[in-house]
N, CA, C and O atoms as a GROMACS GRO file, in nm:
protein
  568
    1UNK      N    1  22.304  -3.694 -12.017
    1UNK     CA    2  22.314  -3.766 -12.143
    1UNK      C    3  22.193  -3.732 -12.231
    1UNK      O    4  22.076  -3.726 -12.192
    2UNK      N    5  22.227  -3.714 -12.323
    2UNK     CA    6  22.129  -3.653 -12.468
    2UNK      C    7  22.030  -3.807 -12.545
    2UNK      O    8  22.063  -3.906 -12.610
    3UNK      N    9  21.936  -3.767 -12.506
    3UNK     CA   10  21.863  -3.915 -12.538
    3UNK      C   11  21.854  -3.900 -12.735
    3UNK      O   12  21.832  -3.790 -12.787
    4UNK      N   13  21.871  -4.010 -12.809
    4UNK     CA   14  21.886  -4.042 -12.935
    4UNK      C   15  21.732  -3.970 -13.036
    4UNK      O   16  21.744  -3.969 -13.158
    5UNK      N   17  21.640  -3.933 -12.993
    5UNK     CA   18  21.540  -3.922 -13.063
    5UNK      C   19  21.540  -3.708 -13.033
    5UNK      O   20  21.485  -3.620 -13.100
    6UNK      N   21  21.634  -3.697 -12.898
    6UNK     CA   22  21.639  -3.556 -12.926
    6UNK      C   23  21.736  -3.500 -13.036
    6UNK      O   24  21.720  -3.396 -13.098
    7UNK      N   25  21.832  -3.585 -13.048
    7UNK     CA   26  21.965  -3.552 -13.110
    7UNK      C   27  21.947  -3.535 -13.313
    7UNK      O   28  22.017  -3.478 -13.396
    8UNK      N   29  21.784  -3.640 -13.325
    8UNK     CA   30  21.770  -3.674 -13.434
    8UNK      C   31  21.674  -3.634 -13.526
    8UNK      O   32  21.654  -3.680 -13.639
    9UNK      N   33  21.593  -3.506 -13.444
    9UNK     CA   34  21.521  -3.443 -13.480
    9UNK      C   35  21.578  -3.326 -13.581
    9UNK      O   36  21.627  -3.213 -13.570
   10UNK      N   37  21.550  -3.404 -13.671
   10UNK     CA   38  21.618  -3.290 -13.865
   10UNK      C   39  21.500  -3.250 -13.949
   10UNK      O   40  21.507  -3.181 -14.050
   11UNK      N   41  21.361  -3.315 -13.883
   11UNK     CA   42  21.231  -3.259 -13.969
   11UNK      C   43  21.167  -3.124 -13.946
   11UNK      O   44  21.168  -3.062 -13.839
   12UNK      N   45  21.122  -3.094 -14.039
   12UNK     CA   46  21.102  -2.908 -14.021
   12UNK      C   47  20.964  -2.929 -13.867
   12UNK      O   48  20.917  -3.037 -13.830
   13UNK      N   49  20.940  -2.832 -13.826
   13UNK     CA   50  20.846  -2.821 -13.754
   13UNK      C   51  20.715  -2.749 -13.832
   13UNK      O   52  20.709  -2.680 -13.934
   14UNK      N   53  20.604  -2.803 -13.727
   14UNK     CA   54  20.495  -2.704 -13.760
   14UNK      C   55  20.461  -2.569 -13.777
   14UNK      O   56  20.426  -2.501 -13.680
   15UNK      N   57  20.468  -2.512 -13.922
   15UNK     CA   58  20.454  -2.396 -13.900
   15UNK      C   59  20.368  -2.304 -13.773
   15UNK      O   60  20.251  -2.317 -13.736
   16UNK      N   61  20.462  -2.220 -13.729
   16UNK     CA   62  20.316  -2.149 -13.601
   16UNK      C   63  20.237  -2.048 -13.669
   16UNK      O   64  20.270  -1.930 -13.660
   17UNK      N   65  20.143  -2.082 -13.732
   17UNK     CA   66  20.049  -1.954 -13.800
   17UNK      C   67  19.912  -2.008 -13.686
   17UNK      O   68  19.879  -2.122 -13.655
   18UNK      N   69  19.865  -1.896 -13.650
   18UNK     CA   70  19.740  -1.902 -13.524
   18UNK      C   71  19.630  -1.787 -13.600
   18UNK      O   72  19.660  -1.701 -13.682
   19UNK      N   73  19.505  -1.816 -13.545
   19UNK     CA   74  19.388  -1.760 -13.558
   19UNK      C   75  19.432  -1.648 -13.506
   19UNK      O   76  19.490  -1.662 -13.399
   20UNK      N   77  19.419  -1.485 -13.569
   20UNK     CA   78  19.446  -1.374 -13.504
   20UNK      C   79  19.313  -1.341 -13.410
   20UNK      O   80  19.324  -1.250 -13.328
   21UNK      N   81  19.230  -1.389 -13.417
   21UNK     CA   82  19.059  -1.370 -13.303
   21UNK      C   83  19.092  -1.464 -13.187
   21UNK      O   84  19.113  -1.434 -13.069
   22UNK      N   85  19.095  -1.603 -13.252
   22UNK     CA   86  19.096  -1.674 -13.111
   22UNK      C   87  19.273  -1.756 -13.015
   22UNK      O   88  19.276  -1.818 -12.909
   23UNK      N   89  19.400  -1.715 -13.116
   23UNK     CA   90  19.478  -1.785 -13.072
   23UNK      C   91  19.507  -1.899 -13.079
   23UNK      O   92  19.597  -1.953 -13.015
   24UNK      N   93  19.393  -1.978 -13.200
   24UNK     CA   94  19.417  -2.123 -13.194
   24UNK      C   95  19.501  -2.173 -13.298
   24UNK      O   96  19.549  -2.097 -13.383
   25UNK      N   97  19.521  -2.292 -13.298
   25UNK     CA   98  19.656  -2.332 -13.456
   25UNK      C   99  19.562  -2.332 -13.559
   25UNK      O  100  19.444  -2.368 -13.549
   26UNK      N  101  19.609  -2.298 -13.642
   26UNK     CA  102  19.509  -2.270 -13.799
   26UNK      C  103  19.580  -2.375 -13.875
   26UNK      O  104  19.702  -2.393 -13.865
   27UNK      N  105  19.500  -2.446 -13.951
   27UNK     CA  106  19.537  -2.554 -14.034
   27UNK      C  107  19.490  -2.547 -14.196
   27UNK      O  108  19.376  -2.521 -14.233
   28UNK      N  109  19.592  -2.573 -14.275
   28UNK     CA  110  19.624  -2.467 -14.399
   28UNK      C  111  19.528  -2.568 -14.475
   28UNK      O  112  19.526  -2.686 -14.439
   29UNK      N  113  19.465  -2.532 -14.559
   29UNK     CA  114  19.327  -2.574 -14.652
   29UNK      C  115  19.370  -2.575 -14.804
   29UNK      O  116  19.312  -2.657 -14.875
   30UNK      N  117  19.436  -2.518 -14.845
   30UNK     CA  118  19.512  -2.469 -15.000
   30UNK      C  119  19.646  -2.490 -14.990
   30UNK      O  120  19.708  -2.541 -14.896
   31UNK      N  121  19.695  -2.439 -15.114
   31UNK     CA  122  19.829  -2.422 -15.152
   31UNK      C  123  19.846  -2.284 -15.094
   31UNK      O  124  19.749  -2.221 -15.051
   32UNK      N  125  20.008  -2.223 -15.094
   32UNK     CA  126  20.005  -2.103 -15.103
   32UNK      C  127  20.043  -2.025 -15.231
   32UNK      O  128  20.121  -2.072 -15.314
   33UNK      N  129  19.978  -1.890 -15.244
   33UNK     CA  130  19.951  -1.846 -15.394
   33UNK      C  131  20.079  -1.689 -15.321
   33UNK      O  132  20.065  -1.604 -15.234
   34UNK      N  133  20.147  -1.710 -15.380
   34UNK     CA  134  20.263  -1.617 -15.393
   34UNK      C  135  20.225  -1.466 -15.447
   34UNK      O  136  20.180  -1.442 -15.559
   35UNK      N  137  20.265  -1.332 -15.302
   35UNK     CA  138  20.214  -1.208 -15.362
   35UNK      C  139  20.353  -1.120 -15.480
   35UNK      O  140  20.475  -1.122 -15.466
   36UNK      N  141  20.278  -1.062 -15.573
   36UNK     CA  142  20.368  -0.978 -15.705
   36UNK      C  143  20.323  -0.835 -15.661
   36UNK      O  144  20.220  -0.823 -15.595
   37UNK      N  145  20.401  -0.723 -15.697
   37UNK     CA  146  20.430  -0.629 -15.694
   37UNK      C  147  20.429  -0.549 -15.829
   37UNK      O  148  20.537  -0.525 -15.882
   38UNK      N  149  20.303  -0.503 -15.892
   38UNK     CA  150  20.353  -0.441 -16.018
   38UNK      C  151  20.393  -0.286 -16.029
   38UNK      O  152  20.449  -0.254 -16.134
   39UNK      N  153  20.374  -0.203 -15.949
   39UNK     CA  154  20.362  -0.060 -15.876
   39UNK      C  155  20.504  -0.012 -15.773
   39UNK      O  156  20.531  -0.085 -15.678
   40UNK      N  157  20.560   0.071 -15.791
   40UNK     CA  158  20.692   0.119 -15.723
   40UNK      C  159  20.605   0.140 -15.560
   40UNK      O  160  20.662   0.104 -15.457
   41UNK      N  161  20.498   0.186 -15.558
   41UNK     CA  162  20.450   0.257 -15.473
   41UNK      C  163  20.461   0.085 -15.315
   41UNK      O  164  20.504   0.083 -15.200
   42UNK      N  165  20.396  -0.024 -15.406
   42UNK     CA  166  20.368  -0.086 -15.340
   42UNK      C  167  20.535  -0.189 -15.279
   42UNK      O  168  20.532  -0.289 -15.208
   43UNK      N  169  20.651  -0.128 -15.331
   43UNK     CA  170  20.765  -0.176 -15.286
   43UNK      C  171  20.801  -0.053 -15.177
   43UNK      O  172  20.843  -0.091 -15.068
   44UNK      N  173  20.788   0.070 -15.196
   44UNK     CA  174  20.818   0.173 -15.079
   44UNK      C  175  20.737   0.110 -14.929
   44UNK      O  176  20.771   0.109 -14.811
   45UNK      N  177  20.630   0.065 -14.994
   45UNK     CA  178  20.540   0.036 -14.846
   45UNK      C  179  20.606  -0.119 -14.744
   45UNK      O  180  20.592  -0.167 -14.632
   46UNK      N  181  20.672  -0.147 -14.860
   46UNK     CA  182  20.788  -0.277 -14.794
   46UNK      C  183  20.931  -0.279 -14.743
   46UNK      O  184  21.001  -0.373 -14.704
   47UNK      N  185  20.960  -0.122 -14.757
   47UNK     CA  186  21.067  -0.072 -14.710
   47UNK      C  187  21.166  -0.053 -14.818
   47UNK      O  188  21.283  -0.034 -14.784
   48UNK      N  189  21.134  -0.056 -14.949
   48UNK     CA  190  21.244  -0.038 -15.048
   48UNK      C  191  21.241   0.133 -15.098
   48UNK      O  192  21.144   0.191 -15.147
   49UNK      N  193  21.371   0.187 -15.069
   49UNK     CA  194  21.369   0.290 -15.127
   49UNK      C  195  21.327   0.315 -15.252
   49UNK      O  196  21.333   0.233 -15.343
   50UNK      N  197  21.271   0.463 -15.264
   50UNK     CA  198  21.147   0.487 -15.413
   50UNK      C  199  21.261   0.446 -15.514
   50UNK      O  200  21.228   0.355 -15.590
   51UNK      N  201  21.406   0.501 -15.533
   51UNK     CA  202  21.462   0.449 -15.622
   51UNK      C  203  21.520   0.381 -15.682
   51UNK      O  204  21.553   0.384 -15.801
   52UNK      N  205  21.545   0.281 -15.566
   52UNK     CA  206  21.536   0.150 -15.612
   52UNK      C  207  21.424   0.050 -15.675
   52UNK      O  208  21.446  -0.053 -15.739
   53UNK      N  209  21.298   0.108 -15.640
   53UNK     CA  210  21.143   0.073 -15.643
   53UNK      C  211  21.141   0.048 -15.802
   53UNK      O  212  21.118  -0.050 -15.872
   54UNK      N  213  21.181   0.196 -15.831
   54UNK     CA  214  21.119   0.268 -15.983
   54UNK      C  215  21.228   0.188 -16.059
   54UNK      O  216  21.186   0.154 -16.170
   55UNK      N  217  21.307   0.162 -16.044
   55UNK     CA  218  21.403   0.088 -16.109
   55UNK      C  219  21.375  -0.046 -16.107
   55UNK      O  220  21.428  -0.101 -16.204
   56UNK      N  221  21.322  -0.114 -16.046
   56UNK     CA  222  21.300  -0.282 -16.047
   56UNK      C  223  21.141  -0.290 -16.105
   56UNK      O  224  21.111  -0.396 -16.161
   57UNK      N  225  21.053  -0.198 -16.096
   57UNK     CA  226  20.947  -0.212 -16.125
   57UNK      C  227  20.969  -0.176 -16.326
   57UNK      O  228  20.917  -0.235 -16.420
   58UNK      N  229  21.071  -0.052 -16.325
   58UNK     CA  230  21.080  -0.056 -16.471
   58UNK      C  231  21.122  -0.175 -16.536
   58UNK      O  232  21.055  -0.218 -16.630
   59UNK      N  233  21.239  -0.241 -16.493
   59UNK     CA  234  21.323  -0.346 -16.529
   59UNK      C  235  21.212  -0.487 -16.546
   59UNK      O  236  21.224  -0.573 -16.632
   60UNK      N  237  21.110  -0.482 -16.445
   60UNK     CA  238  21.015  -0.621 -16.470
   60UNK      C  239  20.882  -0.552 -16.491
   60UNK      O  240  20.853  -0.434 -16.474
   61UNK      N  241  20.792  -0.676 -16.543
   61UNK     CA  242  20.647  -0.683 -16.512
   61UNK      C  243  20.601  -0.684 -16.356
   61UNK      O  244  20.530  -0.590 -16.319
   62UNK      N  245  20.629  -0.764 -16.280
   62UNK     CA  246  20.599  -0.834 -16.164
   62UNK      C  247  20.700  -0.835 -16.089
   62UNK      O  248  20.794  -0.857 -16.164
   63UNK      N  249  20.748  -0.821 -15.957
   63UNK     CA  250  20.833  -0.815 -15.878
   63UNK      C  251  20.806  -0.929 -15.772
   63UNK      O  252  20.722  -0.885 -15.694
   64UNK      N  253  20.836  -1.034 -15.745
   64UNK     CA  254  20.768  -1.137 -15.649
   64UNK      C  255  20.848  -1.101 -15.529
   64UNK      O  256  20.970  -1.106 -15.511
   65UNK      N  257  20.720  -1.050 -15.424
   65UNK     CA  258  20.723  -1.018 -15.276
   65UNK      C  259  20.750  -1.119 -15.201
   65UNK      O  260  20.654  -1.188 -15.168
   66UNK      N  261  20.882  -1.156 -15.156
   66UNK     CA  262  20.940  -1.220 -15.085
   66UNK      C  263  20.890  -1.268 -14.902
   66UNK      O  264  20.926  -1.203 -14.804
   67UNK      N  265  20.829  -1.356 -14.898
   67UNK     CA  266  20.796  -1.410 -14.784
   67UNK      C  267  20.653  -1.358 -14.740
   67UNK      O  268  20.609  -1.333 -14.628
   68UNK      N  269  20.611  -1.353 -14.832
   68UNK     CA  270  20.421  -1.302 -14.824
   68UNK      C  271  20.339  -1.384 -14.917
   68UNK      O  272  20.393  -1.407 -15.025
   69UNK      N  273  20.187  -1.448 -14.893
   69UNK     CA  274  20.147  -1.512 -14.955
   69UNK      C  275  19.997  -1.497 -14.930
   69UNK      O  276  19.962  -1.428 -14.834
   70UNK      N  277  19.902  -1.558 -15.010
   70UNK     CA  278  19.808  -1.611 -14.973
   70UNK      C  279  19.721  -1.737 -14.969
   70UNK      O  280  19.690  -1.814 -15.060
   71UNK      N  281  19.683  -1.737 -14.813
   71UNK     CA  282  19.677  -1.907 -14.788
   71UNK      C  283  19.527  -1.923 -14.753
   71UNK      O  284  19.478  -1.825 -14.697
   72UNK      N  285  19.455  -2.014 -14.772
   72UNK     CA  286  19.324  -2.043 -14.688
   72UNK      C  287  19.337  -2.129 -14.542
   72UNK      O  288  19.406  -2.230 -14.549
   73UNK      N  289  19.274  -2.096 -14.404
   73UNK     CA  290  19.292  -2.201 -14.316
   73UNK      C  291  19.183  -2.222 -14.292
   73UNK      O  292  19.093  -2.160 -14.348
   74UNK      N  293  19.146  -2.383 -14.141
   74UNK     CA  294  19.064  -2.339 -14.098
   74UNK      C  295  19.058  -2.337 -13.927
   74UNK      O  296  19.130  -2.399 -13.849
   75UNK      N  297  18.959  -2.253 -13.902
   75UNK     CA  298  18.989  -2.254 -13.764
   75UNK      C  299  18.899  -2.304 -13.694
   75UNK      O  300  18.783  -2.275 -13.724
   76UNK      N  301  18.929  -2.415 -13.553
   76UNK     CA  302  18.850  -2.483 -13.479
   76UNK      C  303  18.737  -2.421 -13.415
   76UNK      O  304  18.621  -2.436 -13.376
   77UNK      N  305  18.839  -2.342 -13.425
   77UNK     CA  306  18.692  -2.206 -13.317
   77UNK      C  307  18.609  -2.186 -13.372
   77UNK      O  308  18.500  -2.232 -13.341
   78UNK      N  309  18.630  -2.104 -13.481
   78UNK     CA  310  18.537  -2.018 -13.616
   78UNK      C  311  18.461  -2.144 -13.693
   78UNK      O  312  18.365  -2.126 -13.768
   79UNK      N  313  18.514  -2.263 -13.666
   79UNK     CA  314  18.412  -2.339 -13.771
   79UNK      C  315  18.407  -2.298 -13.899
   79UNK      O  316  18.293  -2.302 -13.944
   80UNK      N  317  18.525  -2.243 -14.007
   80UNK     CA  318  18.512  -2.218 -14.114
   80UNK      C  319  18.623  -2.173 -14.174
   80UNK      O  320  18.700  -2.141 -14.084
   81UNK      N  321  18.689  -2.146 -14.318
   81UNK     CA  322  18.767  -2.121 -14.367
   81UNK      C  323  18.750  -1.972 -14.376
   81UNK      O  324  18.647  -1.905 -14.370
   82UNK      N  325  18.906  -1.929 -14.396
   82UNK     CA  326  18.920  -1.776 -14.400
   82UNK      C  327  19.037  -1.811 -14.484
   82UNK      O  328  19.099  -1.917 -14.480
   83UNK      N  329  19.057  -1.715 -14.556
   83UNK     CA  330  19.150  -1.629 -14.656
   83UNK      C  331  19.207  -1.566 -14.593
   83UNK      O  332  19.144  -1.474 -14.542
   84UNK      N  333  19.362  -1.579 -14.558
   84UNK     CA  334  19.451  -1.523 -14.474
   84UNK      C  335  19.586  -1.436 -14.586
   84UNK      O  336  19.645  -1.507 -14.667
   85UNK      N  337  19.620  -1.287 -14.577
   85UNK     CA  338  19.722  -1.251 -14.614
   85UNK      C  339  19.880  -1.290 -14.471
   85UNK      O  340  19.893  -1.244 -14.357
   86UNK      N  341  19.960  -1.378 -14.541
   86UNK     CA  342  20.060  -1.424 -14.444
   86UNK      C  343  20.170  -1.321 -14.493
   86UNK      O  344  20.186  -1.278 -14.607
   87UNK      N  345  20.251  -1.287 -14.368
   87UNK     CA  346  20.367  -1.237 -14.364
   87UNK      C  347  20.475  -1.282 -14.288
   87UNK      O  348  20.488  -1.252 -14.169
   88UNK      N  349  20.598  -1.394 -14.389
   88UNK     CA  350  20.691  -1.461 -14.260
   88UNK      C  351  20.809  -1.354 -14.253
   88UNK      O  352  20.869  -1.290 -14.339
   89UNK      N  353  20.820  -1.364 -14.079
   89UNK     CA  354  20.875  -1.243 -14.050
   89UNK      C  355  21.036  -1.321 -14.007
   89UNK      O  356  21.056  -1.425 -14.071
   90UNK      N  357  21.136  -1.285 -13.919
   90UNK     CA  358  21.222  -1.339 -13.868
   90UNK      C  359  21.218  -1.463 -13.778
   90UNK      O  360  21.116  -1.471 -13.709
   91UNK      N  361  21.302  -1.554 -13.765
   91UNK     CA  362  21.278  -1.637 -13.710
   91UNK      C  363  21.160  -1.732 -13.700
   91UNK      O  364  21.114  -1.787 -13.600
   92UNK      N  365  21.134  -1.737 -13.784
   92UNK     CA  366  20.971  -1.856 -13.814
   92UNK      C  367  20.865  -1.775 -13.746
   92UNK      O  368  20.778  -1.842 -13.690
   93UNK      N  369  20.852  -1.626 -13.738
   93UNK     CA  370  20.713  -1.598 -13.702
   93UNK      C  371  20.635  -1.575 -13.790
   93UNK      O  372  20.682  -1.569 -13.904
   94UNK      N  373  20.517  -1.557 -13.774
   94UNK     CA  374  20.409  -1.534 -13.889
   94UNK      C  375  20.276  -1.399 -13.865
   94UNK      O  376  20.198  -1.380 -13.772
   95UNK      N  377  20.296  -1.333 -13.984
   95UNK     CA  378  20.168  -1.222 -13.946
   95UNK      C  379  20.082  -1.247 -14.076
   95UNK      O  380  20.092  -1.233 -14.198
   96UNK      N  381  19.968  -1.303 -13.960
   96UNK     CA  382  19.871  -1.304 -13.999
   96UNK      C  383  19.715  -1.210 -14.034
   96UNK      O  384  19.643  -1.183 -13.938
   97UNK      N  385  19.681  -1.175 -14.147
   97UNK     CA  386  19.569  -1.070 -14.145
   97UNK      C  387  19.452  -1.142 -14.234
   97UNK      O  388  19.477  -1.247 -14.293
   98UNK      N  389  19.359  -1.097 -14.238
   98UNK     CA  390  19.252  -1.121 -14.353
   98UNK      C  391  19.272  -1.050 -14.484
   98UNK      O  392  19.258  -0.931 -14.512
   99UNK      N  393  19.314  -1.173 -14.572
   99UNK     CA  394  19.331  -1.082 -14.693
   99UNK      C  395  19.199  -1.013 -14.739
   99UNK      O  396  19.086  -1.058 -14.755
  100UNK      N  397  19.260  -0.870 -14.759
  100UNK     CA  398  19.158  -0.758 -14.790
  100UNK      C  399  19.176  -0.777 -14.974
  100UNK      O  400  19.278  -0.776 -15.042
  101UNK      N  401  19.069  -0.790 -15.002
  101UNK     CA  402  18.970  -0.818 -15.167
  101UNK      C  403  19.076  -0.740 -15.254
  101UNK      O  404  19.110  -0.806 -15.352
  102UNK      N  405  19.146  -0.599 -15.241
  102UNK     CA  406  19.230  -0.595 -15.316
  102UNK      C  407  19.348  -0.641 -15.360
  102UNK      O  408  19.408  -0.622 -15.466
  103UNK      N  409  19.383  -0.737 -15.214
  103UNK     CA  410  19.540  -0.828 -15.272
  103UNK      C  411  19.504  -0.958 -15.353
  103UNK      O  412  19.585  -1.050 -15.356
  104UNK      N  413  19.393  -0.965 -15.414
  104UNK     CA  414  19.366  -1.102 -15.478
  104UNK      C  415  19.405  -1.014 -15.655
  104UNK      O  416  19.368  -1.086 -15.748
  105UNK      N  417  19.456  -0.908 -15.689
  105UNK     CA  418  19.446  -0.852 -15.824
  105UNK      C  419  19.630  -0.863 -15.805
  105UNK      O  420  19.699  -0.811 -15.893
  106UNK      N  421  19.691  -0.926 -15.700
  106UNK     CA  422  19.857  -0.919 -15.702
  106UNK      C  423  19.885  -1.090 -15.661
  106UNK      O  424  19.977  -1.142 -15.598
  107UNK      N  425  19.774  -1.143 -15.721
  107UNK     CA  426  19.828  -1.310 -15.679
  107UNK      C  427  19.788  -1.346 -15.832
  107UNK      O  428  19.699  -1.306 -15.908
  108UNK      N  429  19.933  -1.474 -15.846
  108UNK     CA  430  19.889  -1.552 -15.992
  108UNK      C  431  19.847  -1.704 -15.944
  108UNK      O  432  19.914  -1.771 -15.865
  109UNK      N  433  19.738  -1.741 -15.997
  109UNK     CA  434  19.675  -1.851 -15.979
  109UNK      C  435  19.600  -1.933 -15.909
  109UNK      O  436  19.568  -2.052 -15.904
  110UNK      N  437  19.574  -1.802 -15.841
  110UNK     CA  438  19.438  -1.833 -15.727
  110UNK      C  439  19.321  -1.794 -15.774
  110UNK      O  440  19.321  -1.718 -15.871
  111UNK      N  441  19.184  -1.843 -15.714
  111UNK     CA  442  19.034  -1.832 -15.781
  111UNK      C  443  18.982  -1.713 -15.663
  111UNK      O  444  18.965  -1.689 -15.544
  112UNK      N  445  18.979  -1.690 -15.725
  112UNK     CA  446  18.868  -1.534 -15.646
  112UNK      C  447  18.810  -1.594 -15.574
  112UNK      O  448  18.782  -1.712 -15.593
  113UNK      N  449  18.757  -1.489 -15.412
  113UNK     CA  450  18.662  -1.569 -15.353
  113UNK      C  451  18.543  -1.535 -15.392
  113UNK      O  452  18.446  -1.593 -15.343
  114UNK      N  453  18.529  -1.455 -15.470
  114UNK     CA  454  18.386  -1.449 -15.522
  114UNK      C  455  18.394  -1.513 -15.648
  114UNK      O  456  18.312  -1.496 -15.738
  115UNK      N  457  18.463  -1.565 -15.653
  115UNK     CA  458  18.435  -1.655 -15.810
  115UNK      C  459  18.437  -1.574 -15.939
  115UNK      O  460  18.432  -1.451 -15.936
  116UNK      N  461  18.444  -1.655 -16.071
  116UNK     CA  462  18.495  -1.607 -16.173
  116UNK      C  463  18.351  -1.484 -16.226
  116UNK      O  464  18.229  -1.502 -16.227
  117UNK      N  465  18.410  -1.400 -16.252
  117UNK     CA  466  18.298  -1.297 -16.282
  117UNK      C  467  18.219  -1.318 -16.373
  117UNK      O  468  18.099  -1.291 -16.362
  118UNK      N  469  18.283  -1.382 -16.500
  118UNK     CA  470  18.221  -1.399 -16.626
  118UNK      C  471  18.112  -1.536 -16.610
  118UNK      O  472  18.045  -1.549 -16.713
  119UNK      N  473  18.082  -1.635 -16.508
  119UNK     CA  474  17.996  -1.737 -16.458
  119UNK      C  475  17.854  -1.638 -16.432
  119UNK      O  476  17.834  -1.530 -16.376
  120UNK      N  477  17.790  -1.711 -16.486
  120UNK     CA  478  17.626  -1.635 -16.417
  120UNK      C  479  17.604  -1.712 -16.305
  120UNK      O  480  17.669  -1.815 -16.291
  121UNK      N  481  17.504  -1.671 -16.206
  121UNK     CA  482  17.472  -1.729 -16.116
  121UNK      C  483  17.375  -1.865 -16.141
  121UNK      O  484  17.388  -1.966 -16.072
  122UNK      N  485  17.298  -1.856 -16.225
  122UNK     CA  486  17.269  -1.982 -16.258
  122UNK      C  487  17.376  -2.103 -16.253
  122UNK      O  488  17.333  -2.210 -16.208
  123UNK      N  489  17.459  -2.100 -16.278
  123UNK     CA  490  17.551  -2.177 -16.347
  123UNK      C  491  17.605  -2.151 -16.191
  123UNK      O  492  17.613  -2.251 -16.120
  124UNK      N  493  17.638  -2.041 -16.143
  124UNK     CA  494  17.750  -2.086 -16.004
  124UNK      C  495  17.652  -2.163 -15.909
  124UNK      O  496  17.690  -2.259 -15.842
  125UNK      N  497  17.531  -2.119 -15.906
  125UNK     CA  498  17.403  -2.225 -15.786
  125UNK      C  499  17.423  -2.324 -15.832
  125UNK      O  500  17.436  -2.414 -15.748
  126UNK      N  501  17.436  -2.365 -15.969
  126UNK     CA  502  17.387  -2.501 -15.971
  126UNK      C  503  17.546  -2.636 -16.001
  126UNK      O  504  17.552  -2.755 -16.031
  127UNK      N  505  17.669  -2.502 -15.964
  127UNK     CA  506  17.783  -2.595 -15.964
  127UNK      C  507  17.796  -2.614 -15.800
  127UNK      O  508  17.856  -2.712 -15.756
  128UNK      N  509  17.749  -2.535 -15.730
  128UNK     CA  510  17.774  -2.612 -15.579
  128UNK      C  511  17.684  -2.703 -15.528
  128UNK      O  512  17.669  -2.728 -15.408
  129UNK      N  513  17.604  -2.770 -15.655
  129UNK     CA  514  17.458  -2.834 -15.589
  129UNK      C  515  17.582  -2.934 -15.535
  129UNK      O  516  17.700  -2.926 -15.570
  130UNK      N  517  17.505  -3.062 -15.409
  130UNK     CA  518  17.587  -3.184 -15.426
  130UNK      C  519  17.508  -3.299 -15.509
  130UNK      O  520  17.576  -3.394 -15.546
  131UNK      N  521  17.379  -3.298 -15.538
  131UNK     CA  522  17.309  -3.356 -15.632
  131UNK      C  523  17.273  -3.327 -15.725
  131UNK      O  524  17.260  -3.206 -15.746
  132UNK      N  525  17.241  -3.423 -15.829
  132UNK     CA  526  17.178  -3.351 -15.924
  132UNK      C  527  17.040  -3.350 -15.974
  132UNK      O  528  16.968  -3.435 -16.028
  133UNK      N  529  17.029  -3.247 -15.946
  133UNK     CA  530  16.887  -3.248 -15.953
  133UNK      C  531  16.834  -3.121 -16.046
  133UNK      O  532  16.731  -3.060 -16.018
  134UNK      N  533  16.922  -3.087 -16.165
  134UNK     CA  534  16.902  -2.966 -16.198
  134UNK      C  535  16.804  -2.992 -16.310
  134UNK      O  536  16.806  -2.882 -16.365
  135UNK      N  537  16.701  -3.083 -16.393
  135UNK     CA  538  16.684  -3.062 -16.472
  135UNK      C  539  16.543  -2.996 -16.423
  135UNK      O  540  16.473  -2.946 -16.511
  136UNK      N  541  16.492  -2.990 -16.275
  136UNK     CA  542  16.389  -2.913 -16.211
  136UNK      C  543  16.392  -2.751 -16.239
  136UNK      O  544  16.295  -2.675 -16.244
  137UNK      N  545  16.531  -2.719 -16.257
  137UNK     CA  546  16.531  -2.563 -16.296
  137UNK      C  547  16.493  -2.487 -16.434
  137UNK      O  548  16.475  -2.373 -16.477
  138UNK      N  549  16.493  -2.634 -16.480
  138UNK     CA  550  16.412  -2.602 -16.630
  138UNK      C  551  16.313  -2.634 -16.686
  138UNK      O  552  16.271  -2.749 -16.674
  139UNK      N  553  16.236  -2.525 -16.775
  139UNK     CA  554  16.039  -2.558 -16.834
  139UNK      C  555  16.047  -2.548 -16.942
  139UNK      O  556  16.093  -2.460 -17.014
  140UNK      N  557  15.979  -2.688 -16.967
  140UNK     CA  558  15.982  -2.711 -17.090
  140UNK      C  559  15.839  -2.662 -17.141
  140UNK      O  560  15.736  -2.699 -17.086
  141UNK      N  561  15.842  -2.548 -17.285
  141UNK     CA  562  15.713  -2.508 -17.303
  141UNK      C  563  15.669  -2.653 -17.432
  141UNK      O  564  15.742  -2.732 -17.493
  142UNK      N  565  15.526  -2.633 -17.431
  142UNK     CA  566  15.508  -2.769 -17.513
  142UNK      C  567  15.419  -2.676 -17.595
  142UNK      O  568  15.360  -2.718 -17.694
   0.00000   0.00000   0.00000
C-alpha cells in the first residue's frame, strides 16, 4: 500500500547543482542571468549547423541560449561565493564550470565581478565600507 504523502508529492525538487572541487550541494546566492548568442560561430559550438547559425544570427540581435545561465553559489567547503557558468543538460542534470570573464560580455543584467569600470576606486573602497567613516579620507587645506 502507497502511503498518502508519497502519492502527493507534486513540488519541484531541489535542483542538484554540486561544487565541481568538493561534491557538495551549492546553494544559489543570485538570480539567474540568462546566456545570448550574438556570433554564428558561438551557435556552431552548441551544435547548430553554420547555416542555420548565419541565418538566426542575421534574422536577430541576440539569440537566447537555451538552458545555460549564470548563477552565483555558495559552497560549504570553499567558504565563499563563486560565479558559476550552468549548463541544464537532460533529465535535471547540471554542468557546472567557473564562469570564465569572457561570458559576462553575453549576459543582460548582471554586474560584473569586477565591478562597473567607469567607478574609481575611491568611490568602490569606500562603497564596501560597513561604516561610515569616510570623512577621514579627506584634508581639508585651511
Amino acid at each position: 500500500m502507497q502511503r498518502r504523502c508519497d502519492k502527493n508529492r507534486k513540488r519541484s525538487k531541489r535542483r542538484a547543482i554540486y561544487c565541481p572541487i568538493h561534491g557538495c550541494y551549492l546553494d544559489s546566492v543570485s538570480p539567474k542571468y540568462p546566456l545570448f548568442a550574438d556570433r554564428a560561430e558561438q551557435l556552431q559550438q552548441r551544435g547548430m549547423p553554420r547555416q542555420n547559425a548565419l541565418m538566426l544570427v542575421a534574422s536577430r540581435i541576440a539569440v537566447p541560449l537555451d538552458g545555460e545561465w549564470i548563477e552565483a553559489f555558495w559552497c560549504d567547503q570553499c567558504q565563499q561565493t563563486n560565479w558559476y557558468h550552468v549548463c541544464k543538460g537532460e533529465d535535471r542534470t547540471f554542468r557546472v564550470l567557473i564562469a570564465p570573464y569572457e561570458l559576462w560580455q553575453y549576459v543582460t543584467g548582471a554586474i560584473s565581478p569586477d565591478g562597473n569600470p567607469s567607478v574609481g576606486e575611491f568611490t568602490r573602497k569606500n562603497a564596501r565600507m560597513v561604516d561610515y567613516s569616510g570623512i577621514k579620507d579627506f584634508h581639508f587645506v585651511v
